[in-house]
C-alpha positions as semicolon CSV with decimal commas, in nm:
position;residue;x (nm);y (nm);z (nm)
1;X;1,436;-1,797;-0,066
2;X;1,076;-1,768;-0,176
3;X;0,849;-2,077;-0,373
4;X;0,985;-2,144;-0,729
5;X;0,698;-2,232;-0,958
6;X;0,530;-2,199;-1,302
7;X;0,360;-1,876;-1,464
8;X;0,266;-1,752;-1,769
9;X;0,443;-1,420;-1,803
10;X;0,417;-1,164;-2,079
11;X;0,625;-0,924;-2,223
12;X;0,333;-0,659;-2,284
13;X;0,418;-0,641;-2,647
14;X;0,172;-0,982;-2,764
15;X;0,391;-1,260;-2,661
16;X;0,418;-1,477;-2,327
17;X;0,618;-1,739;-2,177
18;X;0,566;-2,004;-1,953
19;X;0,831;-1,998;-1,712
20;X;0,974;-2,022;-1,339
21;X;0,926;-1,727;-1,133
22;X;0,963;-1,637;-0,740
23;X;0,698;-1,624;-0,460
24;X;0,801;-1,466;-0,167
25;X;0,677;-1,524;0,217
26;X;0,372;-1,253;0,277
27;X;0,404;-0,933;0,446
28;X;0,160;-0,883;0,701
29;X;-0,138;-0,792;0,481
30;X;-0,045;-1,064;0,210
31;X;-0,162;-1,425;0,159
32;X;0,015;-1,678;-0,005
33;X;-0,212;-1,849;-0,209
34;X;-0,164;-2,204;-0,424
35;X;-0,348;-2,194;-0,735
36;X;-0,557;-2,429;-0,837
37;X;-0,758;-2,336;-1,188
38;X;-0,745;-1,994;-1,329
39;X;-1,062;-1,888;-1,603
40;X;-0,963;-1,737;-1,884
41;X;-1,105;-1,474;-2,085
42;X;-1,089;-1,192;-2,371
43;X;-0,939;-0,999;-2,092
44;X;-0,642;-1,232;-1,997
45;X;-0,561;-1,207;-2,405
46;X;-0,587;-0,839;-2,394
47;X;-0,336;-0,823;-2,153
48;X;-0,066;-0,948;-2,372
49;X;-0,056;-0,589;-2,506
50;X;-0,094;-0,388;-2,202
51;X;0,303;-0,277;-2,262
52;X;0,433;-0,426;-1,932
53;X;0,564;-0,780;-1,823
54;X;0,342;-0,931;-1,587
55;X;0,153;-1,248;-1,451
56;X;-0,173;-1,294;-1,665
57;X;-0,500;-1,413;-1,473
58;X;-0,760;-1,254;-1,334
59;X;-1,008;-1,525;-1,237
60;X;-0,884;-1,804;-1,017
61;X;-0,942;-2,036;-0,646
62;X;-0,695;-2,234;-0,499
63;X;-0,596;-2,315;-0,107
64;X;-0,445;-2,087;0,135
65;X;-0,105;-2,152;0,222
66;X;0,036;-1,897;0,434
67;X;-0,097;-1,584;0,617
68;X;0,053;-1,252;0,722
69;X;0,109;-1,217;1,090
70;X;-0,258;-0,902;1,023
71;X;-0,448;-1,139;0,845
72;X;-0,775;-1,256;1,008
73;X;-1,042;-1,345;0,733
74;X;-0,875;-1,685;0,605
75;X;-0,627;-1,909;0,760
76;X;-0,416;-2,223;0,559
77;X;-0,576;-2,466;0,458
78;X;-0,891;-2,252;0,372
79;X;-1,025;-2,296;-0,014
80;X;-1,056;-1,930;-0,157
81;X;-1,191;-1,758;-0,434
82;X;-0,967;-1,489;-0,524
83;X;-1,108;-1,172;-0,679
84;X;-0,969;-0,833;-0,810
85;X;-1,221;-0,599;-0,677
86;X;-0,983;-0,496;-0,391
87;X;-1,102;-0,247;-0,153
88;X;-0,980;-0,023;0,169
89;X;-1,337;0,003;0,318
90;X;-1,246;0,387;0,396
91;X;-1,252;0,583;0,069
92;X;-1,511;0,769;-0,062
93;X;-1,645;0,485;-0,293
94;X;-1,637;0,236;-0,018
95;X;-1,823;0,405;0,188
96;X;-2,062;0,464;-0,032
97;X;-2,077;0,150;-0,131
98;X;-1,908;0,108;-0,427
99;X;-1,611;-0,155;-0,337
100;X;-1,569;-0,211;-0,735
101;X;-1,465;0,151;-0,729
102;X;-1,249;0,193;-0,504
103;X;-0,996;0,476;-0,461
104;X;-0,738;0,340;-0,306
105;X;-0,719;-0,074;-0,414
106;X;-0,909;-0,072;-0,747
107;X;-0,686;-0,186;-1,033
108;X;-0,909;-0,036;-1,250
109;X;-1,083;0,287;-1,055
110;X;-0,807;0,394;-0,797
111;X;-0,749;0,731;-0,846
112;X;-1,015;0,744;-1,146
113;X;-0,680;0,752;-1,366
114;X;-0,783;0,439;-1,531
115;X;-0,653;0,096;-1,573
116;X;-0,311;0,031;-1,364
117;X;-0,296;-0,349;-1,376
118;X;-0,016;-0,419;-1,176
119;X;0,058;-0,452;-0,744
120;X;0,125;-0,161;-0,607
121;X;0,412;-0,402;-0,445
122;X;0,535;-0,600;-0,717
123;X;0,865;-0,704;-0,466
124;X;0,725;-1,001;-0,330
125;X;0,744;-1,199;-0,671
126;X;1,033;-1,207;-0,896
127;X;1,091;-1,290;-1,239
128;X;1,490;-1,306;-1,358
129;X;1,578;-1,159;-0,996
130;X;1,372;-0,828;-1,108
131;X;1,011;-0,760;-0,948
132;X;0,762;-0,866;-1,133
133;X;0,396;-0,694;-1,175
134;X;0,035;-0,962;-1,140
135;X;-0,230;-0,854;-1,346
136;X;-0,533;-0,732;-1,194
137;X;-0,285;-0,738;-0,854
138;X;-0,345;-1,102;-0,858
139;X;-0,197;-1,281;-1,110
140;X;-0,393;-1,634;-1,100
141;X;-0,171;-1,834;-1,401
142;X;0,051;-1,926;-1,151
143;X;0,107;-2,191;-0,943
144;X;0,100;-1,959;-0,644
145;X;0,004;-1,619;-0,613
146;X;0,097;-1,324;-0,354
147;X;-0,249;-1,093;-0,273
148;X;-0,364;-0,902;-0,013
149;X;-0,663;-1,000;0,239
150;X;-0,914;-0,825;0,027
151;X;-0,865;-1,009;-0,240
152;X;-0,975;-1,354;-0,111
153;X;-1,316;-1,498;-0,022
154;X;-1,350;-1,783;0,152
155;X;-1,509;-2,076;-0,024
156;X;-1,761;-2,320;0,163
157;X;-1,907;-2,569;-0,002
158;X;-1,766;-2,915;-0,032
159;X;-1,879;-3,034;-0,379
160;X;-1,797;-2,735;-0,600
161;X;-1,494;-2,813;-0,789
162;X;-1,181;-2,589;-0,803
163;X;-1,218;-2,479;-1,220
164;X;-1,588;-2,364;-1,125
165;X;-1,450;-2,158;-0,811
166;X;-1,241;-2,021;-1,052
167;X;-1,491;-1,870;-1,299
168;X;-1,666;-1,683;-1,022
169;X;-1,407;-1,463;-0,992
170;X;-1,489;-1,270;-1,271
171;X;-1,729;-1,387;-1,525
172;X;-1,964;-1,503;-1,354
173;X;-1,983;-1,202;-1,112
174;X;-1,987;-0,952;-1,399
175;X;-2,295;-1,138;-1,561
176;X;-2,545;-1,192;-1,260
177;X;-2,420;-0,873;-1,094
178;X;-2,524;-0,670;-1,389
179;X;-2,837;-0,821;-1,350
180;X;-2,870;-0,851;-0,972
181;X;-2,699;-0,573;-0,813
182;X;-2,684;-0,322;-1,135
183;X;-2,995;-0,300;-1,340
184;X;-3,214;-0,433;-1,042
185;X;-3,442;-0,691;-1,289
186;X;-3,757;-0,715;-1,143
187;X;-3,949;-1,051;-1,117
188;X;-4,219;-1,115;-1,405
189;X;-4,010;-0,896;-1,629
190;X;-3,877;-0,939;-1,977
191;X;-3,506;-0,943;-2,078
192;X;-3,284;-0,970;-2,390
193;X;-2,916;-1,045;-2,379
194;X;-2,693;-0,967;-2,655
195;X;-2,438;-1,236;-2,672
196;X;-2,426;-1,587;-2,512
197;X;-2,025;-1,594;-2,458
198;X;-1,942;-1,686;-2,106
199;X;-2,063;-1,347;-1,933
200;X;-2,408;-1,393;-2,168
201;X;-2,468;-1,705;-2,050
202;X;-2,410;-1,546;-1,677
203;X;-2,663;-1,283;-1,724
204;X;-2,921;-1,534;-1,851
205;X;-2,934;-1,727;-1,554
206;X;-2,903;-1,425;-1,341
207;X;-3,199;-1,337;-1,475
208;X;-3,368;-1,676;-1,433
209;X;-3,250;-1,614;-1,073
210;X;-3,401;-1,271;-1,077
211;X;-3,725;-1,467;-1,162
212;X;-3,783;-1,312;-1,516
213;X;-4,051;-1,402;-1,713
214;X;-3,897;-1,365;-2,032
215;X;-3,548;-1,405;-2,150
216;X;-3,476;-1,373;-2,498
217;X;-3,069;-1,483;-2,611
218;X;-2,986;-1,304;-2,942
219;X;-2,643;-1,462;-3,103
220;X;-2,495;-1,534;-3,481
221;X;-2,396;-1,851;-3,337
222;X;-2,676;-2,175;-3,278
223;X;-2,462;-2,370;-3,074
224;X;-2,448;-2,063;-2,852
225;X;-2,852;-2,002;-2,826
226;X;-2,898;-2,403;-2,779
227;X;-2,619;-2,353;-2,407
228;X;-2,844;-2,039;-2,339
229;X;-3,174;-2,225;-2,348
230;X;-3,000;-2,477;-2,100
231;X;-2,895;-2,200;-1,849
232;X;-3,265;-2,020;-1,849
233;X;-3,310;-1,848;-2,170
234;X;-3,733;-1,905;-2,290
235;X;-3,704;-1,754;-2,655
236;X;-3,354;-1,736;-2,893
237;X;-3,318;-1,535;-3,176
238;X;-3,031;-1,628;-3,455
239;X;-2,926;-1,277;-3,557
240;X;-2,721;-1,239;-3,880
241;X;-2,385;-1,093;-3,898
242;X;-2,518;-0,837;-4,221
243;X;-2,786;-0,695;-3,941
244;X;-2,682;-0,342;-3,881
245;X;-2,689;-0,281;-3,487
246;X;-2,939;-0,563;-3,499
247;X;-3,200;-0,364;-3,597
248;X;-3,368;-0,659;-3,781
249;X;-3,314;-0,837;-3,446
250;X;-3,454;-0,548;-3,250
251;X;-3,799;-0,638;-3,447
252;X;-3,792;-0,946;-3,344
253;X;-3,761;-0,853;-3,000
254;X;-4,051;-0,599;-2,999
255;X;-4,274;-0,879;-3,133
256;X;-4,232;-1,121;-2,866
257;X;-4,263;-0,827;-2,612
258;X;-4,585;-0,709;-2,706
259;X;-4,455;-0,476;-2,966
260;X;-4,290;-0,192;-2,721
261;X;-3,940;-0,378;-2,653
262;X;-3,814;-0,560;-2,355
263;X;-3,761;-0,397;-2,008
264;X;-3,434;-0,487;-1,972
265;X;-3,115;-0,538;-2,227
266;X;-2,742;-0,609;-2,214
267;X;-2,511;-0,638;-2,436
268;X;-2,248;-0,876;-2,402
269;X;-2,078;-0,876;-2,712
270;X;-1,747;-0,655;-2,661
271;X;-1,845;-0,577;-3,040
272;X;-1,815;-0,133;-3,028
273;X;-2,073;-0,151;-3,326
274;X;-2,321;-0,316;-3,086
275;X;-2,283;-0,098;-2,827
276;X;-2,627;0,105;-2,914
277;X;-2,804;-0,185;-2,997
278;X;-2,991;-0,239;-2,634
279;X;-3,103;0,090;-2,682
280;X;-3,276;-0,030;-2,976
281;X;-3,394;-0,373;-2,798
282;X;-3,610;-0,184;-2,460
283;X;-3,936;-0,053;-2,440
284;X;-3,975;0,321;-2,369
285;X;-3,820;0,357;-2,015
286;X;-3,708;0,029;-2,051
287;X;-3,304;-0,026;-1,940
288;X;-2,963;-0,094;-2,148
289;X;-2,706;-0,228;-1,999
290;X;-2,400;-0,234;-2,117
291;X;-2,181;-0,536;-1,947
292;X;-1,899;-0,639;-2,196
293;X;-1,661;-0,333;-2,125
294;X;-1,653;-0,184;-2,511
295;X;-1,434;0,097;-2,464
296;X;-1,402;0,223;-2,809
297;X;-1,526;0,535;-2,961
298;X;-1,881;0,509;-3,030
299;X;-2,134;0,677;-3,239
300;X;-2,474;0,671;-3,082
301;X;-2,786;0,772;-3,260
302;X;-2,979;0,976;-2,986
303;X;-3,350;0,886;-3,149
304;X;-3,247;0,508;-3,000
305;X;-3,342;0,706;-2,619
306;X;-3,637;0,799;-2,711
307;X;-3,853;0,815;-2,471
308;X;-3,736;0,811;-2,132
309;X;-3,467;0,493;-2,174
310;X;-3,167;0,424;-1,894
311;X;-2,820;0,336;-2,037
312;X;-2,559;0,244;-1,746
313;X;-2,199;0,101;-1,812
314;X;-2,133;-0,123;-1,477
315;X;-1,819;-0,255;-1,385
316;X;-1,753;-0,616;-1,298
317;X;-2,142;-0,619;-1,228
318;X;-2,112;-0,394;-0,914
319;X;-1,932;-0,614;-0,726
320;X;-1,898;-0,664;-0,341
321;X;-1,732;-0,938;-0,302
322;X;-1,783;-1,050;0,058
323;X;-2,125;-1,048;0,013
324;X;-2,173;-1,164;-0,360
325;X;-1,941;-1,487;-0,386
326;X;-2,144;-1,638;-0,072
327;X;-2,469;-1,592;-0,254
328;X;-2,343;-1,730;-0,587
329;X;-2,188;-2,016;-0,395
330;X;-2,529;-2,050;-0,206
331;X;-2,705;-2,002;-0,571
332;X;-2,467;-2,299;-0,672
333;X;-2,524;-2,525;-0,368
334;X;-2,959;-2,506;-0,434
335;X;-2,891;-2,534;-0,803
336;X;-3,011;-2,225;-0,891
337;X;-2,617;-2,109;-1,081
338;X;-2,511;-2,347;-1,311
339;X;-2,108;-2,336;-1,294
340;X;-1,972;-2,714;-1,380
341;X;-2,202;-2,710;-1,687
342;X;-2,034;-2,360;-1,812
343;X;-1,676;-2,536;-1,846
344;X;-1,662;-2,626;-2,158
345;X;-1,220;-2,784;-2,172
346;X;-0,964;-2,742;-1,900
347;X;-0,629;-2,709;-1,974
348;X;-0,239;-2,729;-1,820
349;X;-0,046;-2,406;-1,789
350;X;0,141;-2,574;-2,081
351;X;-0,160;-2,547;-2,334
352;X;-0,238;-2,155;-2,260
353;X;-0,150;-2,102;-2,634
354;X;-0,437;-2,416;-2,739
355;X;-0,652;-2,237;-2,463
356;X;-0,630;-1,919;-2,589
357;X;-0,685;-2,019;-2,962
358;X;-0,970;-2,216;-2,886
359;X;-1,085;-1,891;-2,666
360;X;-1,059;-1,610;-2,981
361;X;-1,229;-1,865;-3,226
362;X;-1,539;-1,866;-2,966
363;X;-1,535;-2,259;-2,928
364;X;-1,568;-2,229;-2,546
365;X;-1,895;-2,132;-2,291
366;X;-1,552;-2,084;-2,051
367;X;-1,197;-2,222;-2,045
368;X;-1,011;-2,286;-1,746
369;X;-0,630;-2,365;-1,686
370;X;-0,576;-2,624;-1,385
371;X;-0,291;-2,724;-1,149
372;X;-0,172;-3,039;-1,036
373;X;-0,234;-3,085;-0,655
């Protein structure tokens, strides 16, 4: 008999329950994992609808409790980061570098047949005796988890605290790899950032990190701009809800860039009527980034390209994780990423419904679920 402990499991049709479920020994590629603190995000809630039971949780850490007889990279004891950017290493996307994409592992590009958010060996965790799917193939509101190799990163430093582990699993790699390893920002340049949610707030001090000379926060919300000026942002602007794809905004923009527009913008809203508005933000042959996932129908008015402008759509900020998580943690350890100061409440698996609530009504930089030890 496997590990009986807590999840949060949903029925795919908007509801979930917090209940007992079954974790099984690992196969040989597998890695028994105790959670410790999970993020949450818009993601997690979307999930509720996905129209299959599963684990929810995509961003979590927690301590290694049991390898496979194949696995090499972590051993018990070890304090991991998990992510969901799985990978094979022999695809076509992995060799070309594109572990985010992968063919083979991806939840979200394997095949290119779009979003499949479930292991492709649900067996090793049951719920009511039947097996039971992990979203993103990992599943992190739990009190232990099942994953394969790939899906861990080893955590080094000694001071950072489990809940901040957590959030690099996910938000915090979407916003500074959209900056860092996506849209390239180039030192001395200037930048405006569409949103200061949790992923915002991420690209902001990416940026900083990037060494930008100018980063401009646009939100409707001041308590949001006042957190973005703490993690690197030099100018705010308080747009107004009525502002039509922020043109208004967009003005503002130009005038604290010397008129033309900044050289870099990303939206972070998930709003689909913002999806243009970058476009509208950058100088000619400027860049718009669009980080927030919108994956609506859009209606795009072409003149907003004109002349010469970049839009790319990167996912989870390009992510490789082996390589990525050490320099955040590094980033963290020189106090160059700000991750304690992003938490704004923890919570108990118990208070996912408070957690979410709090998470739709935007009165959190980040919320995080933790575990007793």
């Amino acid at each position: 008999m496997g590990i009986i402990c807590k999840a949060a499991v949903t029925d795919g049709r908007g509801g979930f329950v917090i209940d007992e479920i079954e974790v099984n020994e690992p196969q040989d590629d597998e890695v028994l994992v105790k959670i410790r603190a999970a993020g949450l995000c818009h993601t997690d809630f979307d999930s509720l609808s996905w129209g299959k039971e599963l684990i929810i949780g995509h961003e979590g850490a927690g301590e290694v409790v049991q390898t496979g007889k194949d696995v090499r990279s972590v051993s018990p004891g070890d304090k991991v980061i998990l992510n969901w950017a799985m990978h094979c290493g022999h695809c076509f996307q992995c060799l070309a570098g594109n572990q985010h994409l992968c063919e083979v592992a991806s939840p979200v590009a394997a095949g290119g047949n779009g979003y499949t958010p479930g292991h492709a060996d649900p067996s090793g965790t049951l719920y009511k005796d039947t097996p039971l799917l992990r979203s993103f193939n990992i599943g992190t509101i739990s009190e232990y988890t099942l994953v394969k190799e790939s899906a861990l990163v080893k955590n080094h430093s000694e001071k950072m605290s489990f809940p901040a582990s957590a959030i690099i699993s996910c938000g915090v790699m979407t916003g500074y790899g959209s900056v860092v390893n996506a849209a390239k920002v180039k030192a001395g340049s200037s930048v405006v950032v569409l949103g200061a949610g949790g992923v915002g707030l991420n690209v902001i001090q990416g940026a900083r990190v990037a060494k930008a000379f100018k980063i401009i926060a646009v939100d409707v919300n001041p308590e949001r701009l006042t957190m973005a000026e703490k993690f690197g942002a030099t100018h705010t602007i308080l747009a107004d809800k009525a502002d039509k794809g922020l043109m208004n905004a967009a003005n503002l923009v130009k005038s604290l860039t010397c008129g033309r527009g900044a050289d870099y913008a990303f939206e972070c809203t998930a709003i689909p009527e913002l999806g243009a508005a970058p476009l509208a933000m950058v100088r000619n042959a400027g860049m718009a980034v669009q980080v927030s996932g919108i994956e609506q129908e859009i209606t795009i008015d072409m003149n907003l390209f004109e002349w010469d402008k970049t839009y790319i759509n990167p996912l989870y900020g390009k992510c490789r994780p082996q390589i990525d998580f050490p320099n955040i943690i590094n980033l963290y350890e020189d106090g160059q990423m700000l991750l304690e100061e992003m938490i704004t409440r923890t919570y108990s698996i118990d208070e996912l419904d408070k957690a979410f609530d709090d998470l739709l009504n935007g009165r959190n930089a980040k919320g995080v679920i933790v575990f007793e030890k």
